[in-house]
Backbone as CSV, one residue per row, in Angstrom:
resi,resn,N_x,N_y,N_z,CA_x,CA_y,CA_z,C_x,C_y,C_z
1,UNK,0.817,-1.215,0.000,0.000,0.000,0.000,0.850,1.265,0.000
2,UNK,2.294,0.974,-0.245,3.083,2.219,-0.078,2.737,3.117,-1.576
3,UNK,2.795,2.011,-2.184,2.698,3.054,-3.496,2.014,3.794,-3.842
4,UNK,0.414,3.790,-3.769,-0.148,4.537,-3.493,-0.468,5.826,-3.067
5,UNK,0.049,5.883,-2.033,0.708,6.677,-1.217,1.715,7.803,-1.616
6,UNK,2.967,7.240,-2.321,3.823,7.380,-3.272,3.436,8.581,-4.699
7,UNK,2.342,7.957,-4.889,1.466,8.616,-6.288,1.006,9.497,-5.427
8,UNK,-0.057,9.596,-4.501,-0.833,10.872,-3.964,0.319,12.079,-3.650
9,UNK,1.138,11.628,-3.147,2.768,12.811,-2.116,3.143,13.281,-3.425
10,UNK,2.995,12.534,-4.367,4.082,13.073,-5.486,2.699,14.125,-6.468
11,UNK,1.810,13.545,-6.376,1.122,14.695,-7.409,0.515,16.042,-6.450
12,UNK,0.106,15.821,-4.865,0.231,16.867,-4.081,1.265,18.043,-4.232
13,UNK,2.657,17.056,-4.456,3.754,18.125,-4.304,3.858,19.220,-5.729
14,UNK,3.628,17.995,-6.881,3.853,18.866,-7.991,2.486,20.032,-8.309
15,UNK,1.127,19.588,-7.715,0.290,20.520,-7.704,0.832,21.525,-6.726
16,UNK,1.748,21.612,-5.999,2.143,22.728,-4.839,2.997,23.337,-5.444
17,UNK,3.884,22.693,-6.137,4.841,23.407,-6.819,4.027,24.329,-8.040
18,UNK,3.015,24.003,-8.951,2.376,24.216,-10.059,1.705,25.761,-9.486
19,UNK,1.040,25.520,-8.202,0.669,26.426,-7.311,1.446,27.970,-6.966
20,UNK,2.747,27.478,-6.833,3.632,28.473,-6.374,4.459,29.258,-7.790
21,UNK,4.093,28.549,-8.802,4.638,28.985,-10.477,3.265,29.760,-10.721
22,UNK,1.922,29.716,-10.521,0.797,30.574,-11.001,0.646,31.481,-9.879
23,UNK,1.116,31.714,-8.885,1.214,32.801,-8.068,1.993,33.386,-8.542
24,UNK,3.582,33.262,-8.929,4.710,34.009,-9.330,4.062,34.620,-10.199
25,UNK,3.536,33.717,-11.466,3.107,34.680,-12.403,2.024,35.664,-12.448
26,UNK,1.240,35.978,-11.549,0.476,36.414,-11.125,1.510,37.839,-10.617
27,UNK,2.005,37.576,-9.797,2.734,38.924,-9.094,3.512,39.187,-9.951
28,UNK,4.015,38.529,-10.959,4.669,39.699,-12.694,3.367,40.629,-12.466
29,UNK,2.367,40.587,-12.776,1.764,40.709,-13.254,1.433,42.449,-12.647
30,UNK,1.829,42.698,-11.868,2.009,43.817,-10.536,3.104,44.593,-10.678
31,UNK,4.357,43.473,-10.104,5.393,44.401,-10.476,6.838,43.583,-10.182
32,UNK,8.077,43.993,-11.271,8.824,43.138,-11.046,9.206,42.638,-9.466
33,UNK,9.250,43.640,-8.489,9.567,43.248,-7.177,9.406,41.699,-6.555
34,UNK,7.912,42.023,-6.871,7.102,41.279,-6.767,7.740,39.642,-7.337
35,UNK,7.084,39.801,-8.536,7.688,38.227,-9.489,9.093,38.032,-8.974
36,UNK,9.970,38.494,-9.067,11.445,38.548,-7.815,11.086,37.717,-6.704
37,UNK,10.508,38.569,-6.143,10.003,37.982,-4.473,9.585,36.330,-5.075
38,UNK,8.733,36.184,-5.896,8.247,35.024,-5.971,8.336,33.920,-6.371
39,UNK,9.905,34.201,-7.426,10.942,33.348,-7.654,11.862,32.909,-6.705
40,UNK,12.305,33.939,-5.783,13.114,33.208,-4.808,12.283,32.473,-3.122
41,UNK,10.823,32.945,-3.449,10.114,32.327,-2.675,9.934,31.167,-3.278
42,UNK,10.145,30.667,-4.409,9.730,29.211,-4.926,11.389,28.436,-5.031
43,UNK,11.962,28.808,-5.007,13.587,28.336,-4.561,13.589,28.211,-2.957
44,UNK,12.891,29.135,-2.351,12.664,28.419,-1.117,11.986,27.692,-0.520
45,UNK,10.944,26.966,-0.965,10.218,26.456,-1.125,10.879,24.536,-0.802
46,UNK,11.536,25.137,-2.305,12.488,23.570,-2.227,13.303,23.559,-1.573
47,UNK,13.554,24.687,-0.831,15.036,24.259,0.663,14.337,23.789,1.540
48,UNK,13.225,24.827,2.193,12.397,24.455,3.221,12.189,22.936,3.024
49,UNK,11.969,22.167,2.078,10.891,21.026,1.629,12.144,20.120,2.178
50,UNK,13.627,20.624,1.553,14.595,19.618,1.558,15.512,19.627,3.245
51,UNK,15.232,20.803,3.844,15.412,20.545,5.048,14.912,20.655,6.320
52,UNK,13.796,20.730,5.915,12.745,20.219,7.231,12.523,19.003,7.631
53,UNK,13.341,18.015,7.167,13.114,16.509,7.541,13.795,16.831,9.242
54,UNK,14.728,17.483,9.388,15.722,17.572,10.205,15.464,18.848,11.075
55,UNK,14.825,19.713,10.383,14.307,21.040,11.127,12.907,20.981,12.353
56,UNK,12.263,20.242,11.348,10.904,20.073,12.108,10.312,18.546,13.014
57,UNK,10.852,17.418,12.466,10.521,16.332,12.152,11.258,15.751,13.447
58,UNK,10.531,14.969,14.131,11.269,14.352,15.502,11.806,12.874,14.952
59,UNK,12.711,12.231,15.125,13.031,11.044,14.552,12.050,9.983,14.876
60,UNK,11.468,10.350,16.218,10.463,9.187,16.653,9.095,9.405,15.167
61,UNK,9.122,10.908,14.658,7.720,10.646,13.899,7.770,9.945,12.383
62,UNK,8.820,9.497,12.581,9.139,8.471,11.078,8.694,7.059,11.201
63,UNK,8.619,6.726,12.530,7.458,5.850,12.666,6.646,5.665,13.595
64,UNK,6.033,6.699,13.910,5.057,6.910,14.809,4.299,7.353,14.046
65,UNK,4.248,8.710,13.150,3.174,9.045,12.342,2.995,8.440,11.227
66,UNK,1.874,8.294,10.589,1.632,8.152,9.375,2.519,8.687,8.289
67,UNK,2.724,8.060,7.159,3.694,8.321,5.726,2.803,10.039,5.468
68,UNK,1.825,10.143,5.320,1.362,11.153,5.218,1.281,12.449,6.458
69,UNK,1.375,11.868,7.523,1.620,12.990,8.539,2.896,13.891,8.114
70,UNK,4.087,12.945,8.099,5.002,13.222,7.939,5.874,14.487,6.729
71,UNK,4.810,13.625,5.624,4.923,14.962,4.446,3.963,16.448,4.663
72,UNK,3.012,16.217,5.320,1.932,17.171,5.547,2.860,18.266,6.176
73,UNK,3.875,17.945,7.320,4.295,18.465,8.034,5.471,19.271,7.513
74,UNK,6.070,18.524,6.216,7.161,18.893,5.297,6.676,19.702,4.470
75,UNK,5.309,19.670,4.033,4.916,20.723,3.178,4.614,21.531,3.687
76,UNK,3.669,21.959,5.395,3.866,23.065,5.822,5.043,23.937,5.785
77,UNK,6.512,23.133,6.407,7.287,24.327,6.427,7.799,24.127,5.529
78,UNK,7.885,24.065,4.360,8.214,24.534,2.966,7.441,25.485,2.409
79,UNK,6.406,25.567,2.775,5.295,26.551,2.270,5.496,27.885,3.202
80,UNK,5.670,27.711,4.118,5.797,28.707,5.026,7.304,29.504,4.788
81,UNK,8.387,28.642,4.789,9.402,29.010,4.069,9.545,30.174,2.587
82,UNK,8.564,29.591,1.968,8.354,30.030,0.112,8.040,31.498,0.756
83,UNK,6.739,31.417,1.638,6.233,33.059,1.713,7.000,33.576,2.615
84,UNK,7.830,33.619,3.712,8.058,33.997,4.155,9.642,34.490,3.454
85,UNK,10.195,33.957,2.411,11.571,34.435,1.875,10.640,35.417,0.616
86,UNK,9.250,35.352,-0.295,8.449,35.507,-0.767,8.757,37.446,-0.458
87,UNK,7.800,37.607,0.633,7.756,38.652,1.204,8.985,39.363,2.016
88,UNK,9.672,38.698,2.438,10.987,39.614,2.508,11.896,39.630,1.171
89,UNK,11.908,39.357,0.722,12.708,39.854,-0.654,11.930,40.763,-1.538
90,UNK,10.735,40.384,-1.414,9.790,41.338,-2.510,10.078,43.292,-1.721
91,UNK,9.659,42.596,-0.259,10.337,43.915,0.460,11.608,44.657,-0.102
92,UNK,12.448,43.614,0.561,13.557,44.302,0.611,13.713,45.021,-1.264
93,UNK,13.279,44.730,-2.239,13.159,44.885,-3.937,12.615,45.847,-3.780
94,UNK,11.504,46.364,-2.946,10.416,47.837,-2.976,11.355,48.543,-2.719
95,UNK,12.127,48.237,-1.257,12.880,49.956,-1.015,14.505,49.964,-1.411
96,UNK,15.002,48.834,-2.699,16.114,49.382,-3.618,15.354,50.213,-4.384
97,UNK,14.363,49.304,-5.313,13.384,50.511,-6.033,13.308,51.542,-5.725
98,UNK,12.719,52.260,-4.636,12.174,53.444,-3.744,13.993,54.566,-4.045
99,UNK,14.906,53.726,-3.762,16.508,54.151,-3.228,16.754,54.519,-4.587
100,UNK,16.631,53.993,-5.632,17.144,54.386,-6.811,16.554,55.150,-7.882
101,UNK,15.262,55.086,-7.497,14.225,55.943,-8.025,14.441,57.471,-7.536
102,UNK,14.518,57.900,-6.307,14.341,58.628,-5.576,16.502,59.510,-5.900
């Protein structure tokens, strides 16, 4: 029954990823800052994803929780990661803008 399993994690993730590519393009759509912000929020995305096994994850919950707890928990802080590098970079992009404009 792993595989299964296997198929659901993997098309979740790529719909999350698919998710975080129609937001980016969306905030082009505003202003470069923005699409900036939302490229390196989707590069973070995949750090968060790739090191939260170790960030968040207690060794006991690799088999204590469910195969799916486990990713649920990996995709939170990857997601949380994406916006949160998302919005500070888009920031920090407004007030070079603001600096060089001005």
């Amino acid at each position: 029954m792993i595989v299964p399993m296997k198929i659901i994690k993997l098309s979740l993730f790529l719909c999350n990823i698919i998710g975080w590519v129609i937001a980016d393009i969306y905030l082009w759509t505003f202003s470069w800052c923005l699409g900036v912000g939302g490229l390196l929020g989707l590069i973070g995305f995949f750090v968060g994803y790739c090191i939260s096994g170790g960030m968040t994850i207690a060794p006991r919950d690799y088999w204590r929780l469910p195969h799916y707890e486990v990713f649920k928990k990996k995709m939170r802080y990857g997601n949380s990661i994406a916006g949160l590098v998302t919005a500070i970079s888009a920031f920090v992009f407004f007030v070079i803008q603001t600096m060089v404009e001005s």
